[in-house]
C-alpha positions as YAML, in Angstrom:
chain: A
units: angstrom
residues:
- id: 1
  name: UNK
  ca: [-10.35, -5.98, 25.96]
- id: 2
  name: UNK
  ca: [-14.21, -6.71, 25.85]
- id: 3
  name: UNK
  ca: [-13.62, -6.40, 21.88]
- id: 4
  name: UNK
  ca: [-11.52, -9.41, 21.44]
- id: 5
  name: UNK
  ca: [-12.69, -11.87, 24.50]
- id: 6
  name: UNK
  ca: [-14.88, -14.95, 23.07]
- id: 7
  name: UNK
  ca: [-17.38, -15.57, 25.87]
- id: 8
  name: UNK
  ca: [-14.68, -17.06, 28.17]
- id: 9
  name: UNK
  ca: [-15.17, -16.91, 32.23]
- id: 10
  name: UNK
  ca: [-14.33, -13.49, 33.62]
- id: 11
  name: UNK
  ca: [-11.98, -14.99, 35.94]
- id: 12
  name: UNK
  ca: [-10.32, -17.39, 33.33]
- id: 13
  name: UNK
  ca: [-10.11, -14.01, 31.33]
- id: 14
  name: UNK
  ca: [-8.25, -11.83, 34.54]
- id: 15
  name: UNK
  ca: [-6.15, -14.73, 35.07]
- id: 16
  name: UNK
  ca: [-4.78, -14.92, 31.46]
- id: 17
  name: UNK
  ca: [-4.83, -11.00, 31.80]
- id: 18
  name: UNK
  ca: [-2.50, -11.07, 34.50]
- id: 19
  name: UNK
  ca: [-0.26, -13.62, 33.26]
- id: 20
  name: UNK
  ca: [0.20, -12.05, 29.60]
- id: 21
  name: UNK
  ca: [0.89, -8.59, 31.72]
- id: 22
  name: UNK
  ca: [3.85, -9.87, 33.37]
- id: 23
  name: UNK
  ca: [5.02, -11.96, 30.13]
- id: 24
  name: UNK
  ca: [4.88, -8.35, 28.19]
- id: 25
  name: UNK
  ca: [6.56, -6.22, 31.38]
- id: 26
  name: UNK
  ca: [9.46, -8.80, 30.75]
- id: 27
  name: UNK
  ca: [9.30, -8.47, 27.04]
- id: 28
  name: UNK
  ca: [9.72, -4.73, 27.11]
- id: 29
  name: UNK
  ca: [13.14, -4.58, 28.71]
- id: 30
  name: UNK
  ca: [13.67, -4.67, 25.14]
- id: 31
  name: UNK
  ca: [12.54, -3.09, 21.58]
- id: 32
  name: UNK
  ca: [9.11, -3.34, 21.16]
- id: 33
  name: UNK
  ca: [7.88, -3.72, 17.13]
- id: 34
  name: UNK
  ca: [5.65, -0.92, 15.91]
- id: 35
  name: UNK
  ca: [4.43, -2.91, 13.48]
- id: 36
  name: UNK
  ca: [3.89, -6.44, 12.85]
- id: 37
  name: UNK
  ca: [2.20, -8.00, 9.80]
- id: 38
  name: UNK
  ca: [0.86, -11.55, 9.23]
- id: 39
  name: UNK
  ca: [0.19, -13.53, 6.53]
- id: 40
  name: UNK
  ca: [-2.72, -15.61, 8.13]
- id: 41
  name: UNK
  ca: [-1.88, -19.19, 5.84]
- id: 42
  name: UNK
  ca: [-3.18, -22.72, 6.75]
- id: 43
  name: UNK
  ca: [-7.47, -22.21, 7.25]
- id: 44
  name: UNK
  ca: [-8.31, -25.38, 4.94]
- id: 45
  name: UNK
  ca: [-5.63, -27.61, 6.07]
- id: 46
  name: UNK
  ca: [-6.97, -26.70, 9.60]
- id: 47
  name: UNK
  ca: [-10.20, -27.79, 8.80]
- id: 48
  name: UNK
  ca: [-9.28, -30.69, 6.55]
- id: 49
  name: UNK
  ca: [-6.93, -32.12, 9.62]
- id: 50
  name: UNK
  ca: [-9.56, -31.80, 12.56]
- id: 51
  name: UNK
  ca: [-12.42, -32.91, 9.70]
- id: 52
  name: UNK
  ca: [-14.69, -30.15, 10.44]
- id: 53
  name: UNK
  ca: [-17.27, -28.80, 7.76]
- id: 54
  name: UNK
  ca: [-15.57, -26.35, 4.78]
- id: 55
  name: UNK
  ca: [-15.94, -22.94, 6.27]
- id: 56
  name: UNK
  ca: [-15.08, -24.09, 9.39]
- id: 57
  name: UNK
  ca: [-11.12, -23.48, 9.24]
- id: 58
  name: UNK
  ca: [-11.90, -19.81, 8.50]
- id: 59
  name: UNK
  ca: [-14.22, -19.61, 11.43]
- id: 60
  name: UNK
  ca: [-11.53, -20.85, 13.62]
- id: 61
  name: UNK
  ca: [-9.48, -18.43, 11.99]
- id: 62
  name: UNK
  ca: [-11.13, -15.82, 13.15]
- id: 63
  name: UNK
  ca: [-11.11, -16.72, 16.21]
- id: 64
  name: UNK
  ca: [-7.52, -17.04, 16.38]
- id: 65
  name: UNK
  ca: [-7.51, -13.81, 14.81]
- id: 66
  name: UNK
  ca: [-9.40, -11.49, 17.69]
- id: 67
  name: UNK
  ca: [-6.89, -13.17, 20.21]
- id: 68
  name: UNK
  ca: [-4.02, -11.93, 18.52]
- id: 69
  name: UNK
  ca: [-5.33, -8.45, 17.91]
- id: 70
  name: UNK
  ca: [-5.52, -8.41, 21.85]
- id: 71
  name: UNK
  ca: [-2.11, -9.69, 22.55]
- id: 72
  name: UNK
  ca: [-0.34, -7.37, 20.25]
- id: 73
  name: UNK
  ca: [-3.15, -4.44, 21.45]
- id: 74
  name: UNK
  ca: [-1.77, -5.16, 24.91]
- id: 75
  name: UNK
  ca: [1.94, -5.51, 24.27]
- id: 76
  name: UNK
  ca: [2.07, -2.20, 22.98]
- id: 77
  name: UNK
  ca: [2.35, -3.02, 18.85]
- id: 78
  name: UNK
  ca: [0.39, 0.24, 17.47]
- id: 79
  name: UNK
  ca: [0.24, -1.35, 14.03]
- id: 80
  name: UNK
  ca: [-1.30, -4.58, 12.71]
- id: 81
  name: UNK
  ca: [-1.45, -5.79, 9.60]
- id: 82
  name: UNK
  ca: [-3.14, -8.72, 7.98]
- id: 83
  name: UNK
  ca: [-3.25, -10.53, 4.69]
- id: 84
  name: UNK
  ca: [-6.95, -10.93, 4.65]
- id: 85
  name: UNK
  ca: [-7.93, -12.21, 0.61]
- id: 86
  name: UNK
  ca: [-5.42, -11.64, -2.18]
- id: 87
  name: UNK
  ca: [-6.28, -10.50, -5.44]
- id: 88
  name: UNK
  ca: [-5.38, -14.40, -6.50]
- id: 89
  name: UNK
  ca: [-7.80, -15.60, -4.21]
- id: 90
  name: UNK
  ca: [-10.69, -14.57, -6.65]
- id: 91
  name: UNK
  ca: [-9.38, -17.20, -8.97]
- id: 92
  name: UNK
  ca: [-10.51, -20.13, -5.86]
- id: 93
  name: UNK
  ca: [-14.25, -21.73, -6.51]
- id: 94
  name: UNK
  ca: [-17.04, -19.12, -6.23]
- id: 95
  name: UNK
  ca: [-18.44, -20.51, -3.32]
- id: 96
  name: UNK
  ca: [-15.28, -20.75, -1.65]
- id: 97
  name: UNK
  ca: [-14.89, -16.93, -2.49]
- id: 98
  name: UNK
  ca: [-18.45, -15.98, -1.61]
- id: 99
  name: UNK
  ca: [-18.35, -18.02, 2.00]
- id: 100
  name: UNK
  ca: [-15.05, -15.88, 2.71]
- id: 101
  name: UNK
  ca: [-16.67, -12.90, 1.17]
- id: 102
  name: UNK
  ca: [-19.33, -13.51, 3.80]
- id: 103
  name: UNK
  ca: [-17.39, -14.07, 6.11]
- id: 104
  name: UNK
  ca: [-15.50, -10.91, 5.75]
- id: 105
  name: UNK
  ca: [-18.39, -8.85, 6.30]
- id: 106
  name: UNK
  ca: [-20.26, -10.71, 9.06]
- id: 107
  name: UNK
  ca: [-16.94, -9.11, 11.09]
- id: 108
  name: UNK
  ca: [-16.84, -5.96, 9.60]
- id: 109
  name: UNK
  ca: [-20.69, -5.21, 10.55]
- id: 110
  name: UNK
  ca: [-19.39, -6.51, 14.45]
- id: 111
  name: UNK
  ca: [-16.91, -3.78, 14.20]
- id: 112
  name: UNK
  ca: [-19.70, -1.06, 13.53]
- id: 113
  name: UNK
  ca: [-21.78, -3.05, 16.05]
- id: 114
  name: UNK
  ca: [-19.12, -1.91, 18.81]
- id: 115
  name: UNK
  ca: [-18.37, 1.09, 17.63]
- id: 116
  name: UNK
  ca: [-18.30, 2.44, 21.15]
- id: 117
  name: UNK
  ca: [-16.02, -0.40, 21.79]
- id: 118
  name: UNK
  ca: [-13.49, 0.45, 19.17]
- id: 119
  name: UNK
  ca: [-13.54, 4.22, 19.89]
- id: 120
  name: UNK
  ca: [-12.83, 3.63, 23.72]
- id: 121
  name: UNK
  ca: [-9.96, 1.71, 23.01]
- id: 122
  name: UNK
  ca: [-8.93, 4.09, 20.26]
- id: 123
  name: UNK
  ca: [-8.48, 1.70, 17.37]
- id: 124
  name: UNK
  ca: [-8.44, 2.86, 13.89]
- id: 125
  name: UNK
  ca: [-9.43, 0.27, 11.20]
- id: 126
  name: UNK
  ca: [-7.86, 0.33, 7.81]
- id: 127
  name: UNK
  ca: [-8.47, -0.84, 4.78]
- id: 128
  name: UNK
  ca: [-6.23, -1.08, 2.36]
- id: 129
  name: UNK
  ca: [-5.97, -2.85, -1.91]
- id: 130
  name: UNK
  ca: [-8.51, -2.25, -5.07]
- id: 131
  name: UNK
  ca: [-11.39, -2.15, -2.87]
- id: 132
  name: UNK
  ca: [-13.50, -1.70, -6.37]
- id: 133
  name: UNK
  ca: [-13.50, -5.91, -6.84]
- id: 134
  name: UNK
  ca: [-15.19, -6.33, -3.60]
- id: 135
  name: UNK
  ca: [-19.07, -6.72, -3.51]
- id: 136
  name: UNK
  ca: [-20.63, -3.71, -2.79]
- id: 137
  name: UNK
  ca: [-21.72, -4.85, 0.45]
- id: 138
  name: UNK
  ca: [-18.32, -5.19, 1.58]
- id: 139
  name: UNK
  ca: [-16.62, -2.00, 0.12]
- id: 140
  name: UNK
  ca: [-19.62, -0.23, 1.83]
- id: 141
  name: UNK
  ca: [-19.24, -1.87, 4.90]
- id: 142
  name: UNK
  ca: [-15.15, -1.50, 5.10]
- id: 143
  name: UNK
  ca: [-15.51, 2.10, 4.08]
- id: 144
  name: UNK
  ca: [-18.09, 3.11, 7.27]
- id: 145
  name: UNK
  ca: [-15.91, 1.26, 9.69]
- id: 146
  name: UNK
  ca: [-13.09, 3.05, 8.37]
- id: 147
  name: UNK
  ca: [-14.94, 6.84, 8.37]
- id: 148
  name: UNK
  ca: [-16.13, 5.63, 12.04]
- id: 149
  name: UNK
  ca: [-12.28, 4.70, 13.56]
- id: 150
  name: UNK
  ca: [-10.87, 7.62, 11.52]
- id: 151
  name: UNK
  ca: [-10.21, 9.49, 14.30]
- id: 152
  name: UNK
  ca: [-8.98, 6.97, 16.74]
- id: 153
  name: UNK
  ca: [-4.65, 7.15, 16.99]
- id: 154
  name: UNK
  ca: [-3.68, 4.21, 19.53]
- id: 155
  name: UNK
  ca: [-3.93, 1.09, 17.63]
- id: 156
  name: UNK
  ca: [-3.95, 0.81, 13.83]
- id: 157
  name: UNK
  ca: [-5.23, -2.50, 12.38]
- id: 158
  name: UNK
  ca: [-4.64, -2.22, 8.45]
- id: 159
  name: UNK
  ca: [-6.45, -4.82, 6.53]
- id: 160
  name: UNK
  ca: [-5.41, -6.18, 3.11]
- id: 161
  name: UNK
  ca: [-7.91, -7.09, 0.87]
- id: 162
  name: UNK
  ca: [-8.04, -7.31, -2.85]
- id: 163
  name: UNK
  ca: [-4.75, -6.79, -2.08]
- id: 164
  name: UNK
  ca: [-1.41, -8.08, -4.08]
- id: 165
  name: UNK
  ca: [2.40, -6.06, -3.98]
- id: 166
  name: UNK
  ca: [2.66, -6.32, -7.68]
- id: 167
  name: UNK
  ca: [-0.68, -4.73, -8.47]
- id: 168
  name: UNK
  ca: [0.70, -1.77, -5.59]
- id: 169
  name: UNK
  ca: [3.58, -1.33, -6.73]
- id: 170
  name: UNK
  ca: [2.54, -0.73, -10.11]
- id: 171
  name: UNK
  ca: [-0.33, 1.48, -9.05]
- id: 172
  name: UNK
  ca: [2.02, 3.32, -7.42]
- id: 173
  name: UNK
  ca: [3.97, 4.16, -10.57]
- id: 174
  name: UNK
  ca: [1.32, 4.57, -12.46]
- id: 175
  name: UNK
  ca: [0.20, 7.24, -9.96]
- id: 176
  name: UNK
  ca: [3.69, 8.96, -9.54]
- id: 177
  name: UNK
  ca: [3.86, 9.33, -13.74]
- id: 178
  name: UNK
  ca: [0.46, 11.09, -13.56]
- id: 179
  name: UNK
  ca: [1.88, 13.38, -11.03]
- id: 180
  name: UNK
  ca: [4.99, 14.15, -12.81]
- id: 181
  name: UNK
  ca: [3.19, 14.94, -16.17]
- id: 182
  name: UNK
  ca: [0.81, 17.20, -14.31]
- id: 183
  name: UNK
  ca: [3.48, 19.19, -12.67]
- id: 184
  name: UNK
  ca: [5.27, 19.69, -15.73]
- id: 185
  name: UNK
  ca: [2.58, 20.50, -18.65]
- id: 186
  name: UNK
  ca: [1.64, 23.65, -16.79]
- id: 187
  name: UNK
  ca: [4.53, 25.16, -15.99]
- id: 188
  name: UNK
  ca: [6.36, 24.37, -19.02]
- id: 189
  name: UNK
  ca: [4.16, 23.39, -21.97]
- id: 190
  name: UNK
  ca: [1.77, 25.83, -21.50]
- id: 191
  name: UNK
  ca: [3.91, 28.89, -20.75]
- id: 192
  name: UNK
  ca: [5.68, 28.67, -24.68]
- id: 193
  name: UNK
  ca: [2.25, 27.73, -25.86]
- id: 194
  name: UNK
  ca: [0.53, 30.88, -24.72]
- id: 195
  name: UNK
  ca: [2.84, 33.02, -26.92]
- id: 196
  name: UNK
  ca: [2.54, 30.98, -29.66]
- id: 197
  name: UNK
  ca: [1.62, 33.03, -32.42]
- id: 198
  name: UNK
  ca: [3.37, 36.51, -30.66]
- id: 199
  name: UNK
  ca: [6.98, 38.31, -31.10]
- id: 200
  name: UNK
  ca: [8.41, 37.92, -28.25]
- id: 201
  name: UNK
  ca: [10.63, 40.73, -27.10]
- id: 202
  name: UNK
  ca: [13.78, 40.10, -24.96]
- id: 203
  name: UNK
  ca: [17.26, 42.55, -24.35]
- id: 204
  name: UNK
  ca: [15.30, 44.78, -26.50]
- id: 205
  name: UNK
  ca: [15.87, 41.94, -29.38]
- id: 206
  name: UNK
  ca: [12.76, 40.68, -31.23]
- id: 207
  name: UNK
  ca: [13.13, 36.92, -31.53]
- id: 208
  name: UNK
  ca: [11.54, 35.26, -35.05]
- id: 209
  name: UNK
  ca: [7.83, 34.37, -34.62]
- id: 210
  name: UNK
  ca: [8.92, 30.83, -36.16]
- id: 211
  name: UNK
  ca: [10.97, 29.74, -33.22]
- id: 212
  name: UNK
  ca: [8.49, 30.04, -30.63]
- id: 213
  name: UNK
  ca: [6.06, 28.66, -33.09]
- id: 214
  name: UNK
  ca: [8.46, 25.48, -32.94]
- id: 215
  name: UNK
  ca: [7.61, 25.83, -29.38]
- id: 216
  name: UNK
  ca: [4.22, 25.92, -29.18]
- id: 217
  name: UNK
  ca: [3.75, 23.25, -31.77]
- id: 218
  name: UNK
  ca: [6.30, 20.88, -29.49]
- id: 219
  name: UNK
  ca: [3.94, 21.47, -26.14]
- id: 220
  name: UNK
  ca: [0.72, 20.65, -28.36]
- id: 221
  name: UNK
  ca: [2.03, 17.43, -29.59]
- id: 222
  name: UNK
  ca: [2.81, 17.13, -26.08]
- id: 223
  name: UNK
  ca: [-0.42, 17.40, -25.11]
- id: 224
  name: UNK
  ca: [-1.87, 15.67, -27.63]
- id: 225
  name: UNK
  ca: [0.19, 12.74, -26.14]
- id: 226
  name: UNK
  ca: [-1.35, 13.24, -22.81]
- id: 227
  name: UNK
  ca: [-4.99, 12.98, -24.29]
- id: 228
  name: UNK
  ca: [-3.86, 10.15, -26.15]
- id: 229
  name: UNK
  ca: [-3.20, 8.31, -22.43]
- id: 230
  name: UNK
  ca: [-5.82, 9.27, -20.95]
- id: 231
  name: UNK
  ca: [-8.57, 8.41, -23.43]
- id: 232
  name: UNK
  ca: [-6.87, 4.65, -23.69]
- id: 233
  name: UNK
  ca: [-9.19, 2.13, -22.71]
- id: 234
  name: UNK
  ca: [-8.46, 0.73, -18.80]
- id: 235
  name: UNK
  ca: [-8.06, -2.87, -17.93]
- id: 236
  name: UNK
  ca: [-7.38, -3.64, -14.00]
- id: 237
  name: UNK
  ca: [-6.12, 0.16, -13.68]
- id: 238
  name: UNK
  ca: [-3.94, -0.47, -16.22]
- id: 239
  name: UNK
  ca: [-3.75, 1.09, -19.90]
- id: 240
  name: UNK
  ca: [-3.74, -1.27, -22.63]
- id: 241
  name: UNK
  ca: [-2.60, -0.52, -26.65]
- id: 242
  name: UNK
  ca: [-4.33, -1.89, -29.30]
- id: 243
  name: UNK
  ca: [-2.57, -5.46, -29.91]
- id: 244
  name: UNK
  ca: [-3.84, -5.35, -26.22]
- id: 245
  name: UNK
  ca: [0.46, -4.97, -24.65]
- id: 246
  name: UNK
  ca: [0.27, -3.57, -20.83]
- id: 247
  name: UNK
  ca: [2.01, -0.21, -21.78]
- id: 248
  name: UNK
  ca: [0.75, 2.18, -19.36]
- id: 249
  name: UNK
  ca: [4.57, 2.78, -17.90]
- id: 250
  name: UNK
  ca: [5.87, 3.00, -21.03]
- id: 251
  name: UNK
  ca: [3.98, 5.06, -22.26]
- id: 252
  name: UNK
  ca: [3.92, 7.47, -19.51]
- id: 253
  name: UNK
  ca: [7.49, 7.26, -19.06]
- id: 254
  name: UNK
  ca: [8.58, 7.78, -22.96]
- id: 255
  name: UNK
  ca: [6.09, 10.86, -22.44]
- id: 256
  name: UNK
  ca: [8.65, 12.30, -19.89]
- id: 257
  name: UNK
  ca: [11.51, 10.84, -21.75]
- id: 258
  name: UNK
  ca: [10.26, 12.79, -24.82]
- id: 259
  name: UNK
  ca: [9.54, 16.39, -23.14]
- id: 260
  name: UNK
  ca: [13.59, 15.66, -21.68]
- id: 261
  name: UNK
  ca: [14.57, 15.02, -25.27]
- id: 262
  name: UNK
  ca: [12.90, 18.08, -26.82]
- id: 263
  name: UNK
  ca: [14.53, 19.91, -23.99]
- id: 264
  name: UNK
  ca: [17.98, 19.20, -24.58]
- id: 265
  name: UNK
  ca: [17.18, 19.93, -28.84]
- id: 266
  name: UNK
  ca: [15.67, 23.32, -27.82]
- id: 267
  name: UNK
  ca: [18.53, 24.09, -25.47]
- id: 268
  name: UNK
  ca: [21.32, 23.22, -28.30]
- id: 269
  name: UNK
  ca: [19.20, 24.91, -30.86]
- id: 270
  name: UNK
  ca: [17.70, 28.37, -28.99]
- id: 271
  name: UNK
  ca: [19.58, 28.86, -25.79]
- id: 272
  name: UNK
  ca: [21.73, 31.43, -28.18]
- id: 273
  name: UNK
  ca: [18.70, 33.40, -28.87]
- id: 274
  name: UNK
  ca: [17.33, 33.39, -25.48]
- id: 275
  name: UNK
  ca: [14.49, 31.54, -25.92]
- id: 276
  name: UNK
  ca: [15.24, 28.55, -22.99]
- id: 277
  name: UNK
  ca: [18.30, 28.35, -20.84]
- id: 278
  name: UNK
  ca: [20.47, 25.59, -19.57]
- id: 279
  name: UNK
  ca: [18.86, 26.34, -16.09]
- id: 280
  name: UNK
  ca: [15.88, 26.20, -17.29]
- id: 281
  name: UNK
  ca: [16.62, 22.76, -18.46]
- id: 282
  name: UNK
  ca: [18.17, 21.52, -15.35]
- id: 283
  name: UNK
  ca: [15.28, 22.78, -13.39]
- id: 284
  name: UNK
  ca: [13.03, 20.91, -15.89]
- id: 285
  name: UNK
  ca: [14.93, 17.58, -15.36]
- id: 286
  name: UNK
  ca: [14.81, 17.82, -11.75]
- id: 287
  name: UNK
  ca: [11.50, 18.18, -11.39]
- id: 288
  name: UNK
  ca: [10.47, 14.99, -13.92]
- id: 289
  name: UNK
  ca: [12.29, 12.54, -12.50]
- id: 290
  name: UNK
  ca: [10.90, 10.14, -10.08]
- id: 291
  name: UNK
  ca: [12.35, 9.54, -7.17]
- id: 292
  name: UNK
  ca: [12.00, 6.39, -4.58]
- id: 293
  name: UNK
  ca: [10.32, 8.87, -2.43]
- id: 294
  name: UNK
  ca: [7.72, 9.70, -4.58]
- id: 295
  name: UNK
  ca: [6.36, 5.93, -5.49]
- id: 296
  name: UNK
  ca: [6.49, 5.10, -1.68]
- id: 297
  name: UNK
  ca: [4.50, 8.04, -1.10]
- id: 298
  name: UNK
  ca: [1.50, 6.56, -3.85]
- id: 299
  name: UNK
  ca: [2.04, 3.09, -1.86]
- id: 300
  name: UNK
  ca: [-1.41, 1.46, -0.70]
- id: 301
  name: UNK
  ca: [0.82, 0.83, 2.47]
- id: 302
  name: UNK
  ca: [2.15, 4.52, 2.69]
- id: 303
  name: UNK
  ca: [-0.51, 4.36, 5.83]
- id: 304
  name: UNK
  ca: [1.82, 2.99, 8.24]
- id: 305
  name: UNK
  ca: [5.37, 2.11, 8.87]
- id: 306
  name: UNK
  ca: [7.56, -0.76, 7.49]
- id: 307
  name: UNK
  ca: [6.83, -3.75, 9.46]
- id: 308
  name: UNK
  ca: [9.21, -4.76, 12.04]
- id: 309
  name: UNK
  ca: [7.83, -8.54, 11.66]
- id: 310
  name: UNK
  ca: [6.04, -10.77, 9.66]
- id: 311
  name: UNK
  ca: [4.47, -13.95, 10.46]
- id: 312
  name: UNK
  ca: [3.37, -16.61, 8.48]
- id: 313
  name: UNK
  ca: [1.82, -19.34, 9.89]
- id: 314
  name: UNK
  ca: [1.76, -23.21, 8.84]
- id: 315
  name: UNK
  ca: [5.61, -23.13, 8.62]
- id: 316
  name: UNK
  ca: [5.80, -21.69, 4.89]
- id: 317
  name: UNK
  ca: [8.52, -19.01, 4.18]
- id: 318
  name: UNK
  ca: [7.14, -17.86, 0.91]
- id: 319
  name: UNK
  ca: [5.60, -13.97, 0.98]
- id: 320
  name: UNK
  ca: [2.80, -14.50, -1.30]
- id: 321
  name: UNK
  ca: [3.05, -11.59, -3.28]
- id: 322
  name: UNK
  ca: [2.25, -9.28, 0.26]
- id: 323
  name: UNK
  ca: [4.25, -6.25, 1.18]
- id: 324
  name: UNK
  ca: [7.23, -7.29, -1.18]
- id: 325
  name: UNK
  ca: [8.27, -3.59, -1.25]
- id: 326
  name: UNK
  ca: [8.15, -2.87, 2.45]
- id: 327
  name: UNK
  ca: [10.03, -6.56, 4.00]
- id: 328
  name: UNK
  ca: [13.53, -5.52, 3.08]
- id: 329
  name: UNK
  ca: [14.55, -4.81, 6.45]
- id: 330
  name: UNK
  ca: [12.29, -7.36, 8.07]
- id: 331
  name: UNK
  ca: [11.63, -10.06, 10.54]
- id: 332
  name: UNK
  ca: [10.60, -12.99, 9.43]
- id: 333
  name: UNK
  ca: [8.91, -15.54, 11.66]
- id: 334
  name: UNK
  ca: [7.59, -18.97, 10.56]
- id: 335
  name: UNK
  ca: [5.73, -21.01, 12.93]
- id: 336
  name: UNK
  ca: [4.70, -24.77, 11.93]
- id: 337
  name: UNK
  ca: [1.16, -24.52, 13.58]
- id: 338
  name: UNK
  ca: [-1.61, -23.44, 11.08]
- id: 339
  name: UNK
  ca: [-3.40, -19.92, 11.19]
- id: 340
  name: UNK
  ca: [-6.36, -21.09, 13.78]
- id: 341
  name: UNK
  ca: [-3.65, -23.25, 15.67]
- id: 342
  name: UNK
  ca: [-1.18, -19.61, 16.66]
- id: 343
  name: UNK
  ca: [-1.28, -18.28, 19.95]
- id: 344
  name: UNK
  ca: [0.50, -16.03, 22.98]
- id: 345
  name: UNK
  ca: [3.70, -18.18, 22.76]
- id: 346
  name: UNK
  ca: [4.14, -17.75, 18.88]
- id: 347
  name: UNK
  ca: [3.36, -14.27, 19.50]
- id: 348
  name: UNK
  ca: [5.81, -13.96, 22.07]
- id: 349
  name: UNK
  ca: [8.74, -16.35, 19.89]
- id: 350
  name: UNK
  ca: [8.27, -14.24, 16.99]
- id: 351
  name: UNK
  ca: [9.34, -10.42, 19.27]
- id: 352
  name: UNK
  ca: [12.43, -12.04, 20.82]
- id: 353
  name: UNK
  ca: [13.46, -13.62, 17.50]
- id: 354
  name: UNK
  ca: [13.17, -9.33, 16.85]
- id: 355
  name: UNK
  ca: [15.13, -8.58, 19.73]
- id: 356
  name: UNK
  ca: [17.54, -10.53, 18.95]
- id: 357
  name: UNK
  ca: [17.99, -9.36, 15.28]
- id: 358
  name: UNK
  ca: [17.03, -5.76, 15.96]
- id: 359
  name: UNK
  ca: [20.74, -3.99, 16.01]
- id: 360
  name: UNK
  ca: [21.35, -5.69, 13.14]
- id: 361
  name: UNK
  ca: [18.52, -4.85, 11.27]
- id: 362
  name: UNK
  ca: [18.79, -1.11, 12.35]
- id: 363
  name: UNK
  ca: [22.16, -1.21, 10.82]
- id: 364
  name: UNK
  ca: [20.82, -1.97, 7.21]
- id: 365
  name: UNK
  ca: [18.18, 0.31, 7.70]
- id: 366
  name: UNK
  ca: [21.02, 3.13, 8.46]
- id: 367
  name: UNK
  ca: [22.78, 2.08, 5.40]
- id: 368
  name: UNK
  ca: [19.87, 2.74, 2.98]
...
């Protein structure tokens, strides 16, 4: 791939074409991953062990980097994902952030560069975290290289960036409360609250003004609470109360919790006068709760499959706060050699290390 070659000879490049061919025709007797993820750990220490220059190590990186992306491209992976800067990492010296920053983009402006490229080969670029703490340079870079791959199907590179599992995960519950309040304030709350102040007639029974009163009084507190939520001030996407407590959840969630418990005290109260029924209720229930399907659906990472594998480089087996929710089932492959130091044969390790695990792991995945 003319994308990912570094200058090299042509026929130093068909030669390692040829040999990587026959390595992958052996490889896929077996299971091939879909998707494999890594955590791309040990830049600095690269550069502090060969002495280069600071920057350098994330140069090399890079490098190390585009070589990968080929190998996987031409073993057949269709996803690739890579940690490229934490959310943490903003706390690192700001010329240490800004060189990365830098960096970042000078790579994202090649990809628009060979546009044509990327298109030919059908690769789709990704990204993927709270793109609003980038630089505006960046988040308007990463956002035209994404509208110009959108189309593209055969290889998916997702890129992580601003990214951290804890600040998805709770995005993602944040975004499946939202949801569930939504659903249920119009079809519930305002269908008592538009007969507020009316008789309601029902078997040819009129039912006391007063009750559904009660009723409409209960949705407007209701949505009172909702206002209430939404005016809060925001800090990091998250809602904050006065004494300045993270209680966006709990709020949200003791919203629900509340509508439930006025449902049950209407139902014990009313259901004899026809005003709500136990149906009613259930149905009610049912459609509050929130189910695991319905957070992994507001995932930044609902874009592509598990991963099969994960690799991190410079021998560490920590995670790092990346893809916590989605490694259950996982692959885990730790090489010794730093980020710039990985190549074909850590590549190739790291699939039969999945091969060999992969009935197993198919097993737990069945049992979920």
């Amino acid at each position: 791939m003319e994308i990912f070659e570094a200058g090299r000879p042509s026929l130093l490049a068909s030669l390692g074409r040829f040999m990587r061919k026959c390595i992958f025709r052996i490889l896929s007797i077996g299971p091939i991953p879909s998707h494999v993820a890594f955590i791309m750990d040990g830049n600095r220490r690269f550069a502090k062990k060969e002495k280069l220059e600071e920057g350098s190590g994330h140069r090399a990186g890079s490098l190390a980097l585009m070589s990968t992306l080929k190998y996987c491209y031409e073993l057949g992976v269709k996803y690739v994902t890579i940690y490229a800067f934490s959310i943490d990492n903003f706390r690192r010296r700001p010329d240490e952030v800004q060189l990365i920053m830098d960096l970042i983009l000078e790579k994202i402006e090649g990809l628009l560069r060979d546009e044509n490229v990327v298109n030919a080969y059908g690769i789709r670029v990704r990204f993927v975290g709270t793109l609003k703490l980038l630089s505006e340079p960046v988040r308007v870079a990463a956002e035209k290289v994404a509208r110009a791959s959108a189309k593209n199907t055969k290889f998916v590179l997702v890129i992580c960036i601003a990214y951290s599992s804890t600040d998805e995960i709770v995005h993602a519950v944040q975004e499946s409360c939202k949801y569930k309040l939504n659903k249920i304030e119009p079809s519930n709350s305002n269908r008592a609250c538009n007969d507020g102040n009316e008789q309601v007639e029902e078997n040819g029974k009129k039912i006391d003004s007063t009750i559904t009163h009660g009723v409409q009084e209960s949705c407007k507190d209701e949505t009172d609470k909702s206002r209430t939520i939404n005016a809060k001030p925001m800090y990091n996407g998250v809602t904050k109360e006065a004494g300045g407590t993270d209680n966006a959840n709990t709020v949200i969630v003791n919203s629900i919790g509340d509508k439930w418990d006025d449902a049950h005290e209407l139902e014990a109260t009313r259901t004899g006068n026809g005003v709500i029924s136990v149906e009613e209720i259930d149905k009610m229930l049912s459609h509050s709760s929130i189910k695991l399907v319905d957070i992994e659906k507001k995932l930044h990472m609902a874009v592509a499959p598990d991963p099969d594998i994960l690799v991190r480089t410079s021998g560490e087996s920590r995670l790092s706060n990346f893809l916590l929710w989605q490694t259950s089932n996982c692959s885990l492959y730790s090489p010794k050699a730093l980020w710039p130091e990985i190549g074909l044969r850590h590549l190739v390790w790291a699939v039969i290390t999945f091969q060999r695990n992969h009935s197993y792991l198919e097993k737990k995945k069945k049992q979920l």
